[in-house]
C-alpha positions in Angstrom: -75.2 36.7 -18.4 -74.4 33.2 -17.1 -77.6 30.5 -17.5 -78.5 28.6 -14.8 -77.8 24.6 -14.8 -80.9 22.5 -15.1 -80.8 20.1 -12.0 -79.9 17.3 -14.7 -77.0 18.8 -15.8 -75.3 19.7 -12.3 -76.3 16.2 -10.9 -74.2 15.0 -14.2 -71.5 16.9 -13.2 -70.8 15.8 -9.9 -71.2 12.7 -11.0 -68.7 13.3 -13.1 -66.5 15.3 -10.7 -66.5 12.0 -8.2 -65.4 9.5 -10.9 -62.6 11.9 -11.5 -62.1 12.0 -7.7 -61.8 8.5 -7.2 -59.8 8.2 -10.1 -57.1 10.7 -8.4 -57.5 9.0 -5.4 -56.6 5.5 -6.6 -53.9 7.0 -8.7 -52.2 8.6 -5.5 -53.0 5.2 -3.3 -50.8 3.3 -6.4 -48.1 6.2 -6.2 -47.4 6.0 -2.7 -47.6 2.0 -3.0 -45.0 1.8 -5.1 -42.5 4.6 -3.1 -43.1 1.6 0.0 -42.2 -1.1 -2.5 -39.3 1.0 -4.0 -38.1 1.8 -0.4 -38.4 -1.4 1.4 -36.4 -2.8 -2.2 -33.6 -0.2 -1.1 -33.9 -1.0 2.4 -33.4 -4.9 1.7 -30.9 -4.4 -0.9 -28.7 -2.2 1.9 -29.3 -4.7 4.1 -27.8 -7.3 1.7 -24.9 -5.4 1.2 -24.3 -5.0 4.9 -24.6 -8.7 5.5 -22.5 -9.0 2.7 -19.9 -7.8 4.8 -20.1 -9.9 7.4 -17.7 -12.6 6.9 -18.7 -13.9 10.6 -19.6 -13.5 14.2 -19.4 -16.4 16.7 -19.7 -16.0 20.2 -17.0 -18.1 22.4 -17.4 -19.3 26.1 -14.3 -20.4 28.2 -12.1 -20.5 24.8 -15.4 -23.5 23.0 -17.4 -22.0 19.8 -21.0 -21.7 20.9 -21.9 -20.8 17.3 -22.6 -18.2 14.8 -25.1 -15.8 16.5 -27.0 -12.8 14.0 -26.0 -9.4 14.7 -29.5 -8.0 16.4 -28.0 -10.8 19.3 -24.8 -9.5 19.7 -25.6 -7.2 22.7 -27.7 -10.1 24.6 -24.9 -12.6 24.3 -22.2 -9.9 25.2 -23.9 -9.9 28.9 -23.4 -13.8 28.9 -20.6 -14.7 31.8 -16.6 -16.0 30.4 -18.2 -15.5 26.6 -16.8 -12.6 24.3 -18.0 -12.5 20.7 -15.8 -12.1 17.6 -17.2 -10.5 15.1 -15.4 -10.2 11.4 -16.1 -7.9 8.6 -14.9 -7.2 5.3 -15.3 -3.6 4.1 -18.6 -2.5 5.6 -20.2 0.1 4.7 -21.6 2.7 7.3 -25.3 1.7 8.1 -23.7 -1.9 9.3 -21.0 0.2 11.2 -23.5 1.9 12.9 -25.3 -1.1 13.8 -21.7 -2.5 15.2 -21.4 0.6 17.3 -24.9 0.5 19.0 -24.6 -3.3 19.3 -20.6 -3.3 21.0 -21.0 0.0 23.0 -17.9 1.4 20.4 -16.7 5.1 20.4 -18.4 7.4 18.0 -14.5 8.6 17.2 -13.3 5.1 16.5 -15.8 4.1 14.6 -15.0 7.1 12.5 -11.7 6.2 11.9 -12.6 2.7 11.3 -15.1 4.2 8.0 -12.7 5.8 6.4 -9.4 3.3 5.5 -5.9 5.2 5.0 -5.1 5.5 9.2 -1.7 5.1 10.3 -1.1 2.1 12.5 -1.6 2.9 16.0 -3.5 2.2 19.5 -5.8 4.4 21.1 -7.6 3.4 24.2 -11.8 4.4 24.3 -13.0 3.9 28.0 -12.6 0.1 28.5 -11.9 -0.7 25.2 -9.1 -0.6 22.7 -8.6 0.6 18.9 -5.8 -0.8 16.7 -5.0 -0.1 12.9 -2.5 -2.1 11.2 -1.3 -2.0 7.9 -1.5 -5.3 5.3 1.1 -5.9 2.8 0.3 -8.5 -0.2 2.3 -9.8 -3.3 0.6 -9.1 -6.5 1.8 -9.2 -10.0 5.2 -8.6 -8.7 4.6 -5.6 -6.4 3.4 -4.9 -2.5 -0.3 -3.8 -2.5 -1.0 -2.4 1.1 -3.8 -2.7 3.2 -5.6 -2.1 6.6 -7.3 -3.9 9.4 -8.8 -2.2 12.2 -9.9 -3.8 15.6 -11.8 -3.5 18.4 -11.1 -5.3 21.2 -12.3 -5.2 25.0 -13.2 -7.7 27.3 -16.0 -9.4 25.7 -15.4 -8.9 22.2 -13.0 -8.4 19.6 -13.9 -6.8 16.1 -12.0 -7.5 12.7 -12.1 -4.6 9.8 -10.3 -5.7 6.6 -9.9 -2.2 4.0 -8.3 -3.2 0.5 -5.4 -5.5 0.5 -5.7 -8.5 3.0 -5.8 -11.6 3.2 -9.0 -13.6 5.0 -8.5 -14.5 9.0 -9.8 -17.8 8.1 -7.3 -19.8 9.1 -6.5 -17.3 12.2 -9.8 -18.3 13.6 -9.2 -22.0 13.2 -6.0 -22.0 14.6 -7.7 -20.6 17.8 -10.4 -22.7 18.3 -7.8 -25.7 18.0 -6.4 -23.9 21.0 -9.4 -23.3 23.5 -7.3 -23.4 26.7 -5.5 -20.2 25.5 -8.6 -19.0 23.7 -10.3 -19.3 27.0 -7.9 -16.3 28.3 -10.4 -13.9 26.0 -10.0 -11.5 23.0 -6.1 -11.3 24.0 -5.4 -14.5 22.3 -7.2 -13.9 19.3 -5.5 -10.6 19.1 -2.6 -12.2 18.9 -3.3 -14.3 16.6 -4.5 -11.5 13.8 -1.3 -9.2 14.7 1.5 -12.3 14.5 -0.7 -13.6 10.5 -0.3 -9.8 9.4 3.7 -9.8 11.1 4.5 -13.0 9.0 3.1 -11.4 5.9 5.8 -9.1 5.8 8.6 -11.4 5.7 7.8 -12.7 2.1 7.9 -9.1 1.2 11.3 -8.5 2.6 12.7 -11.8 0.8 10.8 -10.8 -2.4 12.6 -7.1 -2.2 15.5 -8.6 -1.8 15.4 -10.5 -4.6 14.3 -7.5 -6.8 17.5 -5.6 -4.8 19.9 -8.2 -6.2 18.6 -8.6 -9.9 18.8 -3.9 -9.6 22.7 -4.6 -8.2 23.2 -6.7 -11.7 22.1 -3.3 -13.6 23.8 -1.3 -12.0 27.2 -3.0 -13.0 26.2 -2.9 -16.7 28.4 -1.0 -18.8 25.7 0.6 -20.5 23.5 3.4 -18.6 20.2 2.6 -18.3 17.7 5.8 -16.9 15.3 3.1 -15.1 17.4 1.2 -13.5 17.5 4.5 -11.4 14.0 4.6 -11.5 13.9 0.9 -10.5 15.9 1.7 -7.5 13.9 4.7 -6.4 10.4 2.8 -6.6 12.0 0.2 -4.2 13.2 2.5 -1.9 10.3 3.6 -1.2 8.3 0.6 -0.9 10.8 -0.4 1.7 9.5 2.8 3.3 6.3 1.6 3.3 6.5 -1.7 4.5 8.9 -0.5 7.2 5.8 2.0 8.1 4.2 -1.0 8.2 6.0 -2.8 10.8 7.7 -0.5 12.8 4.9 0.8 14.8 3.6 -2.4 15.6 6.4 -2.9 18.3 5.4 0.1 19.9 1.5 -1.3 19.7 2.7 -4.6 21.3 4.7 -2.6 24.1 2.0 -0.5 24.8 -0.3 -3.7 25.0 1.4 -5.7 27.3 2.6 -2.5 29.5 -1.3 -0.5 29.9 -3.7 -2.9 29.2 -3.0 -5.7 30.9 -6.9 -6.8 31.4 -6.9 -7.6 28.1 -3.8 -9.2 27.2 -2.7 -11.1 30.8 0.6 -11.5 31.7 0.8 -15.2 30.8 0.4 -13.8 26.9 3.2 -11.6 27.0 5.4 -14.4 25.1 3.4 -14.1 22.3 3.2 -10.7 22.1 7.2 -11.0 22.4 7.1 -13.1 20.1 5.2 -10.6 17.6 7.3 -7.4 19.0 10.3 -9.7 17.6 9.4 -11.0 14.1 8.5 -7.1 13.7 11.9 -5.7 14.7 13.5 -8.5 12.2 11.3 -6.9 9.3 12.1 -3.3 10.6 16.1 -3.8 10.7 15.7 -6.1 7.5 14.2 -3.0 5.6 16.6 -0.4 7.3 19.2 -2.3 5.9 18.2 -2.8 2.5 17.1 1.0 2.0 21.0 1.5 3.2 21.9 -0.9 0.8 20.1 1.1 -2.1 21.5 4.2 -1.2 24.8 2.9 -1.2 23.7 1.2 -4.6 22.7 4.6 -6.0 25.3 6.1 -4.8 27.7 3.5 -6.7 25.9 4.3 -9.8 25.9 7.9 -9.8 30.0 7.2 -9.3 29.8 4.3 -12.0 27.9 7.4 -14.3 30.4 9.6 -13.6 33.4 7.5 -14.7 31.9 6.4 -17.6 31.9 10.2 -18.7 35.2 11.0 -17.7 36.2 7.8 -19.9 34.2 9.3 -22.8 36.0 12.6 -22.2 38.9 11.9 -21.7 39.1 10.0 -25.1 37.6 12.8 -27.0 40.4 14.9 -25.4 42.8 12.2 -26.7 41.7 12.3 -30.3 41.6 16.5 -29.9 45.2 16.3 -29.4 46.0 14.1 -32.2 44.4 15.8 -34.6 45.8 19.0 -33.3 48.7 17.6 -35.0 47.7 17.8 -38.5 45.4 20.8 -38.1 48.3 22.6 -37.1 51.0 21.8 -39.5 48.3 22.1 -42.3 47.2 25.4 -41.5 50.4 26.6 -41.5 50.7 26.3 -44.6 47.8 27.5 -45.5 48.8 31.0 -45.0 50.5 31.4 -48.3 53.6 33.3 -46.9 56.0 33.7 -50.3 59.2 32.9 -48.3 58.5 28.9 -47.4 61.7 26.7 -48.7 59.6 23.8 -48.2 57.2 24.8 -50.9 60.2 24.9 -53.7 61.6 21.6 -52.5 60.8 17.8 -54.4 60.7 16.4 -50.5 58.6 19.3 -48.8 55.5 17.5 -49.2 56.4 13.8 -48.3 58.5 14.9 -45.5 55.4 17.3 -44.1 53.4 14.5 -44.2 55.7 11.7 -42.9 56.4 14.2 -39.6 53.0 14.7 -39.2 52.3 11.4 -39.6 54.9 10.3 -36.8 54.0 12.6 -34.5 50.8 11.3 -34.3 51.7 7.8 -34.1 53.9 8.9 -31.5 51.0 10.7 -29.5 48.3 7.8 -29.9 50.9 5.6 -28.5 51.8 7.7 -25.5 48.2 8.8 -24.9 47.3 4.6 -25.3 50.2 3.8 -22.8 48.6 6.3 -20.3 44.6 4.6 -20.3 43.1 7.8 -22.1 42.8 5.2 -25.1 
């Protein structure tokens, strides 16, 4: 049977019971302290990376830099009139895309595309504005690294995405501001400008390939067979594949340009983008010819492969006859028939070996006369 507490004893123990209660209490207020801190750490530390990302964004009015603006501005300066902002980014990750999407106005579906890297090159048109992929080459340690840049571009502002191998658009944006009276013509300029610095990329590539192409044509004319100069040749082939990948859609981009969209790239920069549609069809036709070229260099070498084996068997043949000779005569008398004069006679032997001798001088000379020696 349970006692009864003495009113000492149960004041004790709420006493107790309320020190542990506060106890809890401040434990949980520290707890939930130091979730905020942990999350507002994560928070700043995405937001550092994003910014990271950001290479730059500089709003332009009637073709003169206004200045760098922050990102949470972009939409206020976008309403100013004859200004368009440029924004460039290097690899962002999604939380900044996001924020470029609700800033610009962009397509949910272009923005999409513009996460994930490994698009083909191509233009698609998004209400007023326009998305373009393009694909980057670089030379590193003696081989093309490929690349992306996506872009945005309408009529007050033009967006630069660099994925994997590409070189800054530094000196792109410079070369534009020392032009404002073209710049002033809007984003098309500065389109321009990005598409004709990734164009001229390519032609290194195509002079570096055909240097590699030439040093391959030396190997193939070696007399002994090497398995990777085959190898060698395939590898290049299809690099040229690549880089003609590369280039050949950005003609049709260009067309396509200067044909539908012509609010965006006005008639009086059509040259340039001529000018682009051109240094693209050089490196197009320069890699269409060189792949030709390796086929017809593989093909040479399968041939060259093939006449070095006939050689080899037709000099194995040559020595099979000759020594068909001796094998002959010897075995002939190997068959110990009792009735051979020869075998009775002082000159049998010598003479056996003199003709056999002679008629295999005489067959090494007519098979050397006739190339199979």
């Amino acid at each position: 049977m349970a006692t009864a507490l003495m009113p000492i004893e149960r004041a004790a123990l709420e006493c107790d019971a309320g020190r542990w209660g506060r106890a809890v209490g401040r434990a949980m207020s520290r707890d939930v302290a130091l979730r905020r801190r942990l999350q507002e750490s994560r928070a700043q530390e995405e937001r550092s990376e994003s910014m990271k990302a950001v290479v730059n964004c500089v709003a332009y009015r009637n073709g003169e830099r206004v200045g760098d603006i922050p990102l949470e501005t972009i939409s206020d300066a976008l309403k100013e009139p004859d200004t368009f902002v440029w924004l460039g980014l290097h690899e962002p990750m999604l939380p900044l895309l996001l924020k470029i999407q609700e800033e610009f106005g962009l397509h949910e579906l272009a923005v999409e595309d513009a996460q994930s890297a490994h698009q083909r090159p191509k233009i698609e048109e998004y209400g007023e504005g326009v998305f373009i992929v393009l694909h980057t080459v670089q030379w590193w340690d003696n081989e093309m690294r490929l690349g992306e840049t996506h872009l945005f571009i309408g009529r007050n502002y033009f967006i630069t995405i660099r994925q994997g191998a590409s070189l800054p658009y530094a000196k792109v944006r410079e070369r534009c501001e020392g032009m404002p009276q073209r710049l002033a013509k809007g984003p098309g300029f500065a389109l321009y400008g990005i598409m004709d610095f990734v164009v001229d990329h390519y032609l290194p590539i195509v002079d570096a390939f055909q240097t590699r192409f030439e040093q391959l044509e030396a190997d193939i004319f070696r007399d002994r067979f090497d398995r990777s100069t085959i190898e060698r040749l395939y590898d290049l082939k299809q690099e040229l594949l690549d880089l003609q990948n590369a280039a050949a859609p950005v003609i049709d981009i260009c067309n396509q340009l200067m044909r539908l969209h012509q609010d965006l790239v006005p008639k009086d920069l059509h040259p340039y983008f001529r000018d682009v549609m051109d240094h693209a069809a050089r490196v197009s036709k320069s890699t269409d010819d060189l792949r030709g070229m390796l086929s017809d260099a593989m093909q040479v070498n399968v041939a060259l492969m093939s006449l070095r084996q006939n050689e080899v068997v037709k000099t194995l043949a040559s020595w099979a006859a000759i020594l068909a000779v001796p094998t002959m005569v010897f075995s002939m008398y190997g068959m110990n028939f009792e009735f051979m004069p020869e075998l009775k006679s002082p000159w049998g032997y010598p003479l056996s070996l003199a003709a056999t001798g002679l008629a295999c001088a005489w067959l090494y000379r007519r098979l050397k006369r006739t190339g199979w020696l």
